[in-house]
C-alpha positions as CSV (number, residue, x, y, z in Angstrom):
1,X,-5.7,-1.6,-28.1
2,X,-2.4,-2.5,-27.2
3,X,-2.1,-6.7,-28.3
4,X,0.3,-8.9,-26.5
5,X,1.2,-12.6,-26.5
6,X,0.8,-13.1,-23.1
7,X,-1.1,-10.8,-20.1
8,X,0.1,-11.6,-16.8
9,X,-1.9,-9.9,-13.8
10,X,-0.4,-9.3,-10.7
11,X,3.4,-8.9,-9.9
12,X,4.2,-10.8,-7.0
13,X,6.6,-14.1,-6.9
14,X,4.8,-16.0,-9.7
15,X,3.8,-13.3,-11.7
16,X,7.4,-11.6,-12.0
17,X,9.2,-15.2,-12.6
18,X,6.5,-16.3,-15.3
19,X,7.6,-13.0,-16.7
20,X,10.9,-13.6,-16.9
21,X,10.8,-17.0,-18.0
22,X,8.8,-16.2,-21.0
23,X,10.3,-12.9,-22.2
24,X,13.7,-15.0,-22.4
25,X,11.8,-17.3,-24.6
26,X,11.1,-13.6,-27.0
27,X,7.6,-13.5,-25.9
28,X,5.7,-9.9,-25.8
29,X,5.0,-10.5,-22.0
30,X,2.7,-7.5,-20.2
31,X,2.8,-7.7,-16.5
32,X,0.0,-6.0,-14.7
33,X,0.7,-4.5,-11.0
34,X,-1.4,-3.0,-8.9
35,X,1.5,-1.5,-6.1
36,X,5.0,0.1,-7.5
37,X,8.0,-1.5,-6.2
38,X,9.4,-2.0,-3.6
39,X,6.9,-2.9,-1.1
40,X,6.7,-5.1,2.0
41,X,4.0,-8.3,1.9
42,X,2.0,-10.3,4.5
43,X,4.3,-13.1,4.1
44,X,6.8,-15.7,5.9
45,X,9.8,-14.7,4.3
46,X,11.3,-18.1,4.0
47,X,12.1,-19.9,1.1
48,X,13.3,-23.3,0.4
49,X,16.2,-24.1,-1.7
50,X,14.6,-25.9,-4.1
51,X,13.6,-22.7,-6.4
52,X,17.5,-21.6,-5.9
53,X,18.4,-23.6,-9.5
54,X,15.5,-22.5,-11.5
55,X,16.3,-18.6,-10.5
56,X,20.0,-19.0,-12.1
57,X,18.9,-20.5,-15.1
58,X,16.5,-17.6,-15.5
59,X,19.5,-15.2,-14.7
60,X,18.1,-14.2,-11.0
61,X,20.9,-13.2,-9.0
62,X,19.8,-12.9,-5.4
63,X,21.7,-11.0,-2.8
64,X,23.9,-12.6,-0.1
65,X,20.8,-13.7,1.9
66,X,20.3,-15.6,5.5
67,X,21.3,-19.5,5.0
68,X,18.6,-21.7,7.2
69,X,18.8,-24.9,7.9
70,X,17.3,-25.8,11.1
71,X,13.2,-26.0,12.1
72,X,12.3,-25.1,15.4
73,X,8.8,-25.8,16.4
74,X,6.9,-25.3,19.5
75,X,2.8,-25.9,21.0
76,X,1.5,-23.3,22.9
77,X,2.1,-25.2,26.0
78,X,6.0,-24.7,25.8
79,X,7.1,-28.2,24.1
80,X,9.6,-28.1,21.8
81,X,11.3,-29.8,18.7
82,X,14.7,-28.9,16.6
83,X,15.3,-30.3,13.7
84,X,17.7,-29.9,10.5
85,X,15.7,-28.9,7.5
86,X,16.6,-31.8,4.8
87,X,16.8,-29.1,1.6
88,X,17.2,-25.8,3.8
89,X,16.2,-22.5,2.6
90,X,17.0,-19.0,2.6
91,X,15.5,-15.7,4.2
92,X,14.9,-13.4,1.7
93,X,11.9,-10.6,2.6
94,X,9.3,-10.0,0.2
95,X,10.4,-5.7,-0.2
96,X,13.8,-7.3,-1.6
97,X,12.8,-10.6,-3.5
98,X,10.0,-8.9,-5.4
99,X,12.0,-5.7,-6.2
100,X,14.8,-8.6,-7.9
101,X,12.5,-9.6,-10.0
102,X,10.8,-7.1,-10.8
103,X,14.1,-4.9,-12.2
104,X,15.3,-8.6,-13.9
105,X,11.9,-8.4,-15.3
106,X,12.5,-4.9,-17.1
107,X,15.8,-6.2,-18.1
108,X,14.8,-8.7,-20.5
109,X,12.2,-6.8,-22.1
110,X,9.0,-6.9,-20.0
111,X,6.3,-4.3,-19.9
112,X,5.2,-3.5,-16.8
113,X,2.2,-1.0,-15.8
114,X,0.6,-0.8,-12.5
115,X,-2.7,-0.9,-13.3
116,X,-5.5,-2.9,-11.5
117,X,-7.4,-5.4,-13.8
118,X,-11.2,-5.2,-13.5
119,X,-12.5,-8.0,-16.1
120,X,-11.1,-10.3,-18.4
121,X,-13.0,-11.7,-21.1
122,X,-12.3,-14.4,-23.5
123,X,-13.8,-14.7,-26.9
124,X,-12.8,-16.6,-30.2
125,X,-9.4,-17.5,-28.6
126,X,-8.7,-13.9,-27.9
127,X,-8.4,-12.0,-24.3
128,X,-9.2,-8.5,-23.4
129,X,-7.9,-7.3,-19.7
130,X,-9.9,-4.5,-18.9
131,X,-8.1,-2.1,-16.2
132,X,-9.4,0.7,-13.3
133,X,-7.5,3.5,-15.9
134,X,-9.8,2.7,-18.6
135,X,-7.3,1.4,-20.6
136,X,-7.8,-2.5,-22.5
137,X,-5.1,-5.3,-23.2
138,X,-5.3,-7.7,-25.7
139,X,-3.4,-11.2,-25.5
140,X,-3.6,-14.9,-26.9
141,X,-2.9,-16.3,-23.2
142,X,-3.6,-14.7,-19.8
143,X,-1.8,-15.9,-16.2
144,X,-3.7,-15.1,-13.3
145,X,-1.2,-14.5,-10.4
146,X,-3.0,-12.1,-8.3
147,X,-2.8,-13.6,-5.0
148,X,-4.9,-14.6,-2.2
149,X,-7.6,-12.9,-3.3
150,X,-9.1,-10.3,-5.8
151,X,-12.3,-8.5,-7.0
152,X,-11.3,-10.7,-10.0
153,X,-12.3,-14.2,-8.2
154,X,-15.7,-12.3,-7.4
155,X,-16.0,-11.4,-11.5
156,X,-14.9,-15.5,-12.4
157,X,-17.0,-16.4,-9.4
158,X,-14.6,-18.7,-7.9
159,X,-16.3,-21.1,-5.3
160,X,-14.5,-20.1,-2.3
161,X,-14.5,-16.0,-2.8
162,X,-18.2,-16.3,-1.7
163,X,-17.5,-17.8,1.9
164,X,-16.6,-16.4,4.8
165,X,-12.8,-17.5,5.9
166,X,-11.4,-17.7,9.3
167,X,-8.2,-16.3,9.1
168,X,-6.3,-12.9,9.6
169,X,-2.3,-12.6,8.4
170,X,-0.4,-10.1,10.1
171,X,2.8,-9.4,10.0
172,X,6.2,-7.0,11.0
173,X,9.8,-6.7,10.9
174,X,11.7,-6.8,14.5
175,X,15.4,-5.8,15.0
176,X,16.8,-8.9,17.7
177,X,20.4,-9.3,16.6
178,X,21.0,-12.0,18.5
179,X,18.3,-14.1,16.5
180,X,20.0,-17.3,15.4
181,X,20.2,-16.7,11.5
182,X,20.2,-20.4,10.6
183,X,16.8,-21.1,12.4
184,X,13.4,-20.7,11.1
185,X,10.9,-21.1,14.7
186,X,7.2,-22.3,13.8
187,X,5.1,-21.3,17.6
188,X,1.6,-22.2,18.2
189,X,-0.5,-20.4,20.6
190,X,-4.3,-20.3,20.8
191,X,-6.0,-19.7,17.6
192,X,-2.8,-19.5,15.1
193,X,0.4,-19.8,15.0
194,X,3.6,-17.8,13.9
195,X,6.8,-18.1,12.4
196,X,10.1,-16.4,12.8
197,X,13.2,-16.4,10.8
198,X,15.6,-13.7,9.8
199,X,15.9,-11.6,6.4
200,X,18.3,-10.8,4.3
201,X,18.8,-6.8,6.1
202,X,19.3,-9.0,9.2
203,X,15.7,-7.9,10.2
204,X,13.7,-10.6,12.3
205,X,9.9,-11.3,10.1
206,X,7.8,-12.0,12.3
207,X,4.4,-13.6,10.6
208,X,1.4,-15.0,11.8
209,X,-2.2,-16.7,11.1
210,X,-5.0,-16.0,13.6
211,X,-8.7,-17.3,13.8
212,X,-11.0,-14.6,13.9
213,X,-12.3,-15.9,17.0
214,X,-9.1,-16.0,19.0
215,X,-8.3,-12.7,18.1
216,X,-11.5,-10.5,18.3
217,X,-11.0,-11.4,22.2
218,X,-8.2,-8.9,22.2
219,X,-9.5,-5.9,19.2
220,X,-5.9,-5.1,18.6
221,X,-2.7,-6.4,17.1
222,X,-0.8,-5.0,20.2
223,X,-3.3,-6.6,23.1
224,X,-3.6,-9.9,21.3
225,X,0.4,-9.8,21.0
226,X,0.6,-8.9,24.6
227,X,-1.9,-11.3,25.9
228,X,-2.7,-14.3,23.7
229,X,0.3,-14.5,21.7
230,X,2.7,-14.1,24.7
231,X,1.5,-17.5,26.6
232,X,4.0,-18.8,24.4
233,X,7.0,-18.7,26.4
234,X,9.0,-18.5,23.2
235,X,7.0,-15.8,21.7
236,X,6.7,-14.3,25.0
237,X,10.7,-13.8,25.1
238,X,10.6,-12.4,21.4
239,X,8.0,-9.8,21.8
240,X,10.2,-8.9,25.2
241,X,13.5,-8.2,23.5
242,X,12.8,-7.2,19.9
243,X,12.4,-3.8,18.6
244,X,9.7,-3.2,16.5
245,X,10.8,-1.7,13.0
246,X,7.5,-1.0,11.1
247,X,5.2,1.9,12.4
248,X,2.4,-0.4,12.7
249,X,2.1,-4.5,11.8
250,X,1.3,-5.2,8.0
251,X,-2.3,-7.8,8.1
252,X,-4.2,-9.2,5.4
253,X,-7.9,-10.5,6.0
254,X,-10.4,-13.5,4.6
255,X,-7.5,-15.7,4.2
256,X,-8.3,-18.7,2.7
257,X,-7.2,-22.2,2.3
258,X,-10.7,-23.4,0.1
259,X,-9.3,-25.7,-2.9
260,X,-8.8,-23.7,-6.1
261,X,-9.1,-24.7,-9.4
262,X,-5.9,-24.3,-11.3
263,X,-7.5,-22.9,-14.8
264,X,-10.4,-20.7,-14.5
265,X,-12.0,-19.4,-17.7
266,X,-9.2,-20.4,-19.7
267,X,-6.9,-18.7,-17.4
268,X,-3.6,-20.4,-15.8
269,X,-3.9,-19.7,-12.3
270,X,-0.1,-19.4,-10.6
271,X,1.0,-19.1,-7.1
272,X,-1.5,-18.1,-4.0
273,X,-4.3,-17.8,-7.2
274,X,-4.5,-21.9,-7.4
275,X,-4.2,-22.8,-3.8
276,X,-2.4,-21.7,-0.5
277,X,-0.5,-23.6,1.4
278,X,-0.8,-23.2,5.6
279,X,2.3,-21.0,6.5
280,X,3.5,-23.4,9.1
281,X,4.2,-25.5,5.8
282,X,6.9,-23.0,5.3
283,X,7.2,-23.7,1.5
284,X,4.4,-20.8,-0.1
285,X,7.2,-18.7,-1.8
286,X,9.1,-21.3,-3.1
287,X,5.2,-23.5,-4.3
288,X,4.5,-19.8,-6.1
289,X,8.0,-19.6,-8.1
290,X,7.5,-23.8,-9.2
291,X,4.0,-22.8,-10.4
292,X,5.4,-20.5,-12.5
293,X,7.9,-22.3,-14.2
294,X,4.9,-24.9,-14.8
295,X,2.5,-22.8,-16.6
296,X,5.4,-21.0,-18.8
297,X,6.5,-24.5,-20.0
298,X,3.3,-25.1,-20.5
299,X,2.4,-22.3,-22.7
300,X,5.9,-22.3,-24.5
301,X,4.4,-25.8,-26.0
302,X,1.4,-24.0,-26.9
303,X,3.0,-21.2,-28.9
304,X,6.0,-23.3,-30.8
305,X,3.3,-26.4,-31.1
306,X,0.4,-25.9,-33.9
307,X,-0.9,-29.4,-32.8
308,X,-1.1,-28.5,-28.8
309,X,-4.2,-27.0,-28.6
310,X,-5.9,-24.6,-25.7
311,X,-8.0,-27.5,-24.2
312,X,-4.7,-29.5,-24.4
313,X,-2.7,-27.1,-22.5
314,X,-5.1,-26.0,-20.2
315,X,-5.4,-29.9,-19.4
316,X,-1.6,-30.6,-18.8
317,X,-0.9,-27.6,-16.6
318,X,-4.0,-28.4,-14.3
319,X,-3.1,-32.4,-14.2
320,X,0.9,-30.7,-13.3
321,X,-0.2,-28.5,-10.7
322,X,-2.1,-31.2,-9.4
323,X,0.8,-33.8,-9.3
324,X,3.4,-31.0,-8.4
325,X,1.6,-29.5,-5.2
326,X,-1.7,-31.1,-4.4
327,X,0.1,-33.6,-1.7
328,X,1.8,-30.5,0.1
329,X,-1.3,-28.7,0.1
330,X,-3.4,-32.0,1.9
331,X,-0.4,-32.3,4.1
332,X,-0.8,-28.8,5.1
333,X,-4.2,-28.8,6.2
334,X,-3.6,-31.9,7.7
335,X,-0.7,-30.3,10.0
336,X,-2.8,-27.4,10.7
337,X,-6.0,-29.6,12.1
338,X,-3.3,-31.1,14.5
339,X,-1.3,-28.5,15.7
340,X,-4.4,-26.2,16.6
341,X,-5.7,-29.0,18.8
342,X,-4.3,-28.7,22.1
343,X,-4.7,-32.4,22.6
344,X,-3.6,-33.5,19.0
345,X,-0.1,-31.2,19.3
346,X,1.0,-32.8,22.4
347,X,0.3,-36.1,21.3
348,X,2.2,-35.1,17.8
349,X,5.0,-33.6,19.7
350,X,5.2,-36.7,21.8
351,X,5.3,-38.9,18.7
352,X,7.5,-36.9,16.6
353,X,10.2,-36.6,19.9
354,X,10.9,-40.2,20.2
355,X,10.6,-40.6,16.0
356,X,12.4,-37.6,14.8
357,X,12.4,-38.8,11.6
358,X,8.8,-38.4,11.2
359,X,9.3,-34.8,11.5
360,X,11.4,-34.8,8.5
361,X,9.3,-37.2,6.5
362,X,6.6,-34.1,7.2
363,X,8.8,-31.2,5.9
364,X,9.9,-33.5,2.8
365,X,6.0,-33.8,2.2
366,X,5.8,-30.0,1.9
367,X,8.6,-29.5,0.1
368,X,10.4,-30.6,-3.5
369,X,13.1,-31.3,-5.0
370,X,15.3,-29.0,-6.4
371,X,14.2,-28.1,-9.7
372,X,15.8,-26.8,-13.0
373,X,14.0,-25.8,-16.4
């Protein structure tokens, strides 16, 4: 069996950067992937500046991407808001940012196989990753950055894997050239709501989150667009002009925003794996890359530390993440309660038009300072 210090599983945004981070710091990192690269994700595409520091120091050099700075957000009766994003962000899609990281991640001496994990057991400070090619990993630490969801929650038995969710992600890529590229444009319609902002290829992404309810009305991606989705004036001129570039949407089912816990069987749980923020939040990607740098820190002192024990690091990074994201998380649901009540969005819109700096008091509660290692 082949014995690493550290086992990441799953590739995606905080998988990859944990990577990185700690083969710079000569670890013997082993990343495990279940999809070759590059591939498109059910994601918004957006990310805020904040992560832009922390990716230089690690030696990510990202393309020339899409500079946004401006929110535009809409109820499904047709009321509007524009505002200037405090921090701003960037459009980067996930085909591009993920493929980045992945090669920067071969670079400095990661191993990567795409293999899918199907247990992890711990025993006598000792991990073995068991994978669907019959193959077994051992390490001294383990990072769970799966995503969403896995058969793995079902093998930790995570509270919230058992329940049934709400929610259905779908998303596609739209050529509109005269989409604004500074603007990312939040719409609510009934049941969900969607975001839009342009990528890097000067594609359009165009995501959204959908109750089950509201859209088994419809049965398809292509009705619901045309007849739920479009009694959004703004969405209804989007869907009217743009060019659909996939063959068929990308969607992603039982998503869901349950509280996590941010170790689980003396795993570090990174990015989607130890909580989800709502999408209209707008800051997933960048909450995925800052969870990252947190449990790498973390397990540096770990390593270099004979003193810092297991129960000691385990301790810190779950009382971090907490500190670090737990208020954009609350804030998120709260938003999402709101702006899915017809009543509760106009009054909110009302509110937020004659005191627009509560709008940016909101988007500075889901979003953090630039950070640096």
């Amino acid at each position: 069996m082949d014995h690493y210090d550290i086992i990441i599983i799953g590739g995606g945004l905080a998988g990859l950067t944990s990577a990185i981070h700690l083969a710079k710091e000569a670890y013997n990192v082993l990343l495990l992937e279940r999809c070759t690269y590059p591939h498109h994700k059910v994601c918004g595409e957006y990310v805020s500046n904040e992560i832009v520091p922390y990716l230089e120091q690690l030696g990510v050099a990202l393309p020339k991407t899409v500079s946004i700075d401006t929110l535009q957000l809409s109820t499904k009766t047709g009321k509007l808001l524009q505002t200037k994003l405090p921090l701003g962000g960037i459009g980067i899609s996930r085909y591009t940012f993920d493929h980045i990281l992945y090669k920067k991640a071969l670079s400095v001496g990661v191993t990567v196989k795409f293999e899918i994990v199907n247990n992890v057991t711990f025993s006598k400070e000792t991990f073995t990753v068991y994978t669907d090619k019959e193959n077994c990993f051992i390490a001294n630490v383990v990072i769970g950055a799966y995503g969403k969801r896995s058969g793995l929650d079902k093998q930790l038995k995570r509270d919230f894997i058992s329940k049934n969710t709400p929610w259905l992600g779908v998303k596609a890529h739209y050529s509109l050239p005269e989409f604004p590229d500074h603007l990312v444009a939040l719409h609510n319609f009934e049941g969900g709501y969607g975001g839009l902002s342009k990528t890097e290829s000067g594609a359009v992404n165009f995501c959204y989150l959908v109750t089950y309810k509201s859209f088994k009305t419809e049965k398809s991606i292509d009705k619901f667009n045309s007849n739920v989705i479009s009694r959004n004036i703004f969405l209804c001129q989007f869907l009217e002009k743009a060019q659909p570039l996939f063959d068929e949407p990308m969607s992603i089912a039982q998503v869901s925003f349950d509280r996590k816990e941010a170790v689980e069987a003396h795993m570090l749980m990174c990015g989607d794996t130890a909580g989800l923020i709502h999408p209209l939040c707008g800051n997933g990607m960048a909450m995925a890359i800052h969870s990252a740098k947190i449990a790498s820190e973390r397990i540096h002192d770990f390593f270099k530390n004979l003193d810092y024990s297991r129960s000691e690091m385990e301790t810190d990074y779950a009382r971090e993440w907490a500190h670090t994201f737990r208020r954009r998380l609350q804030t998120g649901r709260m938003l999402q309660s709101l702006l899915l009540n017809p009543g509760a969005s106009n009054l909110l819109m009302g509110t937020i038009t004659k005191s627009p700096g509560l709008i940016r008091t909101l988007i500075k509660r889901t979003h953090g300072k630039p950070i640096t290692t």
